[in-house]
LUMKERO-272328 format. One record per residue (C-alpha): residue number from 1; residue in one letter; chain; x, y, z. Coordinates in Angstrom, 3 decimals, decimal comma. Example, Ala and Ser with C-alpha at 12.3 -4.5 7.8 and 13.67 -1.06 7.14 Angstrom:
2
(1 A A (12,300 -4,500 7,800))
(2 S A (13,670 -1,060 7,140))
This chain:
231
(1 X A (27,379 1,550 -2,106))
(2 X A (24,543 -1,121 -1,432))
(3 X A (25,769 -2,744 1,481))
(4 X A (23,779 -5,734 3,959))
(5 X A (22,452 -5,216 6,960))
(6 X A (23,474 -6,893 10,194))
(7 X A (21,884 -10,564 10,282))
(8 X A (20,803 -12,695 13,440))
(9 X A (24,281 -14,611 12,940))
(10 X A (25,633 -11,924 15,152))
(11 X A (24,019 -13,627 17,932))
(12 X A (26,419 -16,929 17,432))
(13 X A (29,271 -14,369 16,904))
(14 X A (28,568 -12,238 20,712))
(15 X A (27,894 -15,391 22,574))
(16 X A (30,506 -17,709 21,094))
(17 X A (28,064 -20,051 20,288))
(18 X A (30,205 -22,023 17,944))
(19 X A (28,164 -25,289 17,987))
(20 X A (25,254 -25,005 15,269))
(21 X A (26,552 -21,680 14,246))
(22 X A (28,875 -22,630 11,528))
(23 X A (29,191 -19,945 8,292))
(24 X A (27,074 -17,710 10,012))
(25 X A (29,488 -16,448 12,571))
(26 X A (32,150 -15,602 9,745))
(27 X A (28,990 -14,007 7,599))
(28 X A (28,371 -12,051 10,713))
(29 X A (31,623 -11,008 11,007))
(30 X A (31,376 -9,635 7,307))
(31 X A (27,941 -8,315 8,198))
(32 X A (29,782 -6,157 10,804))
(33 X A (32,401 -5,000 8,073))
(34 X A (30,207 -3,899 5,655))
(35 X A (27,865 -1,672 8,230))
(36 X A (31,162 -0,009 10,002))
(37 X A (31,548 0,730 5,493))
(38 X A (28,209 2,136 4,813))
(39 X A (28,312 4,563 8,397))
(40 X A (31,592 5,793 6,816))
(41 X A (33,582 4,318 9,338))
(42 X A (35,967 3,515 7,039))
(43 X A (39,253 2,973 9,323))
(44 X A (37,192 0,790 11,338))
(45 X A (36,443 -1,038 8,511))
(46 X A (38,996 -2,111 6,650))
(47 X A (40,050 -4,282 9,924))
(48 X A (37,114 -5,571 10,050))
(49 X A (36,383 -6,983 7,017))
(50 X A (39,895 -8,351 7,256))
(51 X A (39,227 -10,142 10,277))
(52 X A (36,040 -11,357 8,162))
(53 X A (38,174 -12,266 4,968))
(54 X A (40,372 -14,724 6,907))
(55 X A (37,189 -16,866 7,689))
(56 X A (36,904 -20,064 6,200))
(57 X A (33,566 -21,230 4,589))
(58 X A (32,581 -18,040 3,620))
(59 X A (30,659 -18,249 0,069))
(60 X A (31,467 -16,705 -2,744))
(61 X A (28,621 -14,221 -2,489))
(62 X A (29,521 -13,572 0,735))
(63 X A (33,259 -12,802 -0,086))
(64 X A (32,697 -10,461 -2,994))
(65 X A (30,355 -8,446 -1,087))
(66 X A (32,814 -8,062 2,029))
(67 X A (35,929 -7,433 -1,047))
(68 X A (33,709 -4,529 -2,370))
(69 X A (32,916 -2,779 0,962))
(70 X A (36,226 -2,929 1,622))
(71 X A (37,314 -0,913 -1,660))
(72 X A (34,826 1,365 -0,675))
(73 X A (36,444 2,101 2,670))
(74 X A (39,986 1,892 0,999))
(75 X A (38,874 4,582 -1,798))
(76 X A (37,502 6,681 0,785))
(77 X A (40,688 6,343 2,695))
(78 X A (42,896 7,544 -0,240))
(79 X A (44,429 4,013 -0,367))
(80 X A (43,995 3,567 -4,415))
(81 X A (46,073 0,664 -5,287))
(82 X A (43,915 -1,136 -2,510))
(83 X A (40,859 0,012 -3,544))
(84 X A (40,968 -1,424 -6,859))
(85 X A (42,884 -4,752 -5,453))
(86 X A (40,034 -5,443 -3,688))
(87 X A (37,242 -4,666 -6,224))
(88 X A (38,363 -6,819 -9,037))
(89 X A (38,868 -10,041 -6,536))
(90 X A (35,388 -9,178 -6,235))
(91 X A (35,339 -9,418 -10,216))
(92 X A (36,750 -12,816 -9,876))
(93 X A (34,351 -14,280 -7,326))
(94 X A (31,132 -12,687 -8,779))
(95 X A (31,360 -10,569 -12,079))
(96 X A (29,328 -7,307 -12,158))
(97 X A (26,102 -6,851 -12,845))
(98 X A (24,306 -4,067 -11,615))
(99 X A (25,785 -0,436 -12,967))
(100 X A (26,606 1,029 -9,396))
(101 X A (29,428 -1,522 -9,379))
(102 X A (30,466 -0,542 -12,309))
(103 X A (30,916 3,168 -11,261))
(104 X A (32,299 2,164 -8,067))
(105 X A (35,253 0,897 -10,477))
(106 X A (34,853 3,036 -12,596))
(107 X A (35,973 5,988 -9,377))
(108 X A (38,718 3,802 -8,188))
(109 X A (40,498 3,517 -11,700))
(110 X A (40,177 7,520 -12,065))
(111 X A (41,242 7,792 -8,788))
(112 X A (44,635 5,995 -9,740))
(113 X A (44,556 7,844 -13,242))
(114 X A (43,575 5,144 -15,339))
(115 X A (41,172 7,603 -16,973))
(116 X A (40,440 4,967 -20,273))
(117 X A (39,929 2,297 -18,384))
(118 X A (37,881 4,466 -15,877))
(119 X A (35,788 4,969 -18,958))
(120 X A (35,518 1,405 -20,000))
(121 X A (33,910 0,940 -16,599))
(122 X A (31,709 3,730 -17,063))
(123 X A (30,309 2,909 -20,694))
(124 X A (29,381 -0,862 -19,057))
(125 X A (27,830 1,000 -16,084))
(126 X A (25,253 2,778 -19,162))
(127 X A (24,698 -0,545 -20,995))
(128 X A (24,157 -2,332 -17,283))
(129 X A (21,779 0,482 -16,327))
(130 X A (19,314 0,097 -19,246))
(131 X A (16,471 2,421 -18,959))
(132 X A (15,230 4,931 -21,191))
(133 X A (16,866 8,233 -20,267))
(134 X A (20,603 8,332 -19,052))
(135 X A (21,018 8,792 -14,949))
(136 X A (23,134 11,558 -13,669))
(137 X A (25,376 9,188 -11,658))
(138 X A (26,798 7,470 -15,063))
(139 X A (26,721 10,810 -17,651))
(140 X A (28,237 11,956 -14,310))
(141 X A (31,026 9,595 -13,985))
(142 X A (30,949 9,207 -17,811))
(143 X A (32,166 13,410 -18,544))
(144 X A (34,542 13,274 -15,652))
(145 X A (36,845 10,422 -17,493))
(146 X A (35,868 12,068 -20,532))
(147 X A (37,228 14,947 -18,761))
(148 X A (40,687 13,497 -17,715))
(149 X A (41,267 12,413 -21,139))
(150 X A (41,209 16,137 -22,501))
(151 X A (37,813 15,106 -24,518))
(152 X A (36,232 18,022 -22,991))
(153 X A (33,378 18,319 -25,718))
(154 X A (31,816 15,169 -25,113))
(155 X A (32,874 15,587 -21,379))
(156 X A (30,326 18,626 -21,784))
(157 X A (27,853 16,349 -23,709))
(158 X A (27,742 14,190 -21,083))
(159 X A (27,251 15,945 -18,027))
(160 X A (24,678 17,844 -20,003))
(161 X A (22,463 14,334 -21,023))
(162 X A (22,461 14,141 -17,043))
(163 X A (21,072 17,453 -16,038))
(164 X A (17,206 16,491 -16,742))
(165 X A (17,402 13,349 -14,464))
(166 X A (18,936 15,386 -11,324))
(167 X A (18,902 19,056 -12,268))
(168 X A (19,354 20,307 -9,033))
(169 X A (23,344 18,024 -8,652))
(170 X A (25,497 20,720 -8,083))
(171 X A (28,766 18,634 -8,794))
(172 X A (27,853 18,600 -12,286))
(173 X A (27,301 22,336 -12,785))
(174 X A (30,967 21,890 -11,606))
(175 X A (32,778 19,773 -13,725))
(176 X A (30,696 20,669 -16,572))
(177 X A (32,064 24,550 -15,987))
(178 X A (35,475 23,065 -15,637))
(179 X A (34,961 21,499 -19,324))
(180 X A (33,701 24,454 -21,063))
(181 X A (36,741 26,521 -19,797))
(182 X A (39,119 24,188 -20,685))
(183 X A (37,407 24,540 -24,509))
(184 X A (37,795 28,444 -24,162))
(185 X A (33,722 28,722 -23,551))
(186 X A (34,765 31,371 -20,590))
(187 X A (30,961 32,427 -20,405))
(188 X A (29,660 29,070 -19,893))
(189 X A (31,563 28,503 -17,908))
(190 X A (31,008 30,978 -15,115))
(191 X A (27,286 30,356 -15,893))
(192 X A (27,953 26,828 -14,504))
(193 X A (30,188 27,758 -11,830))
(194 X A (27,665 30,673 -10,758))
(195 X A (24,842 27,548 -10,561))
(196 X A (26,839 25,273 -8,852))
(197 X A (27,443 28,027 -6,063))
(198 X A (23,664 28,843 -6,160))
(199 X A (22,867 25,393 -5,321))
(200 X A (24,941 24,742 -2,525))
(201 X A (23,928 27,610 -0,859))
(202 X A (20,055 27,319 -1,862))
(203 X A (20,318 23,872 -0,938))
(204 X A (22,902 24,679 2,104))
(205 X A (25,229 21,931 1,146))
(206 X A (28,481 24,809 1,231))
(207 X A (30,019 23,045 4,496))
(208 X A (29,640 19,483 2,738))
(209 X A (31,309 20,626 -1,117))
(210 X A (34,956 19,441 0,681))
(211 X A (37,895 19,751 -1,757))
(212 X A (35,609 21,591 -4,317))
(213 X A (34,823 24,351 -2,558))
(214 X A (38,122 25,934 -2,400))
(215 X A (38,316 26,029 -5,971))
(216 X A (35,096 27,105 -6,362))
(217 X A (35,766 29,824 -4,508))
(218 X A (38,571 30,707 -6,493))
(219 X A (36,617 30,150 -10,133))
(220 X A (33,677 32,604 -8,433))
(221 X A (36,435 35,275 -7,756))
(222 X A (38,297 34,828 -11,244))
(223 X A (34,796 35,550 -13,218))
(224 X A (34,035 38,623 -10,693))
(225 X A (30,879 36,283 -9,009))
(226 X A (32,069 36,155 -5,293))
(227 X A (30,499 39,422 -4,288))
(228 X A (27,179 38,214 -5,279))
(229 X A (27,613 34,960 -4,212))
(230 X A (29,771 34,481 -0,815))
(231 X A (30,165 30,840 0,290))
């Protein structure tokens, strides 16, 4: 997620300069928030940008911005519900424009298994983006609530109108395996599972794959692949 840097208001807010500092301590405050967000400090954060939130004369700008780093931290901290609380206040105060906020949404309604609306968000993210060839990060998003909705063909449609913008995104080798198994396509689908294993090792991103990797591992040893490729 975009997020702002810090700004010189944190001055007013260290020294407790109150006179002639006005909105800028509270925006500082927020300014805090949102940087303890983006360093993945995400406990840290939430606090934070509470303590910001409760600030009066904050704009509206201001208050969206802080609302959507805080469903970032929230999402990241498994807290749903919260997540997507806090992203459609932002909504209210300042509807979305640009198509990352979009798939920000777009993650926290999967997340809490709204998988249509998930891909609501999604198909606004493509018309926000614009552009002439589709980006991985909404084809991406876009086949993984195609995915949760059993559409698994265009699920596999989608990931694949991704590939030539970021061929080298492992995650999508991934899900796009997981599609064409769940169509019977067994052979695709260990080709994708085989890539997505080659490119976190080639690209030594194993220790990072989290959740996925487990069942990755699993996949490689189901399609007789885990000899030849040990992560």
């Amino acid at each position: 997620m975009e997020v702002a840097g810090l700004r010189a208001g944190w001055v007013c807010a260290w020294l407790l300069l109150a006179a002639g500092c006005g909105n800028d301590v509270a925006e500082a405050l927020c300014d805090g928030g949102t940087r303890l967000a983006r360093e993945g400090r995400h406990e840290e954060a939430v606090p934070a940008i509470a303590k910001c939130l409760g600030q009066t004369g904050l704009s509206d700008m201001t208050r969206a911005h802080a609302l959507q780093s805080r469903a970032w931290s929230h999402s990241n901290l498994s807290q749903h519900a919260l997540a997507l609380a806090d992203q459609e206040a932002a909504f209210k105060l300042r509807p979305a424009k640009d198509h990352r906020e979009f798939i920000n949404y777009a993650v926290y309604l999967r997340q809490a298994g709204r998988h249509d609306q998930s891909l609501y968000a999604v198909l606004s993210a493509e018309r926000a983006e614009g552009g002439s060839r589709p980006s991985m990060m909404t084809q991406y998003h876009k086949g993984w609530a195609l995915s949760g909705l059993g559409r698994y063909k265009e699920a596999v449609e989608a990931f694949t109108e991704g590939i030539p913008a970021q061929p080298d995104y492992a995650y999508v080798y991934w899900r796009r395996g997981l599609a064409h198994e769940a169509l019977g396509n067994k052979e695709l689908a260990a080709r994708d599972f085989e890539r997505c294993a080659q490119l976190l090792i080639d690209k030594r991103e194993v220790a990072a794959a989290g959740e996925v990797l487990p069942a990755l591992r699993e996949k490689l040893a189901q399609y007789g692949l885990d000899k030849r490729l040990p992560i």
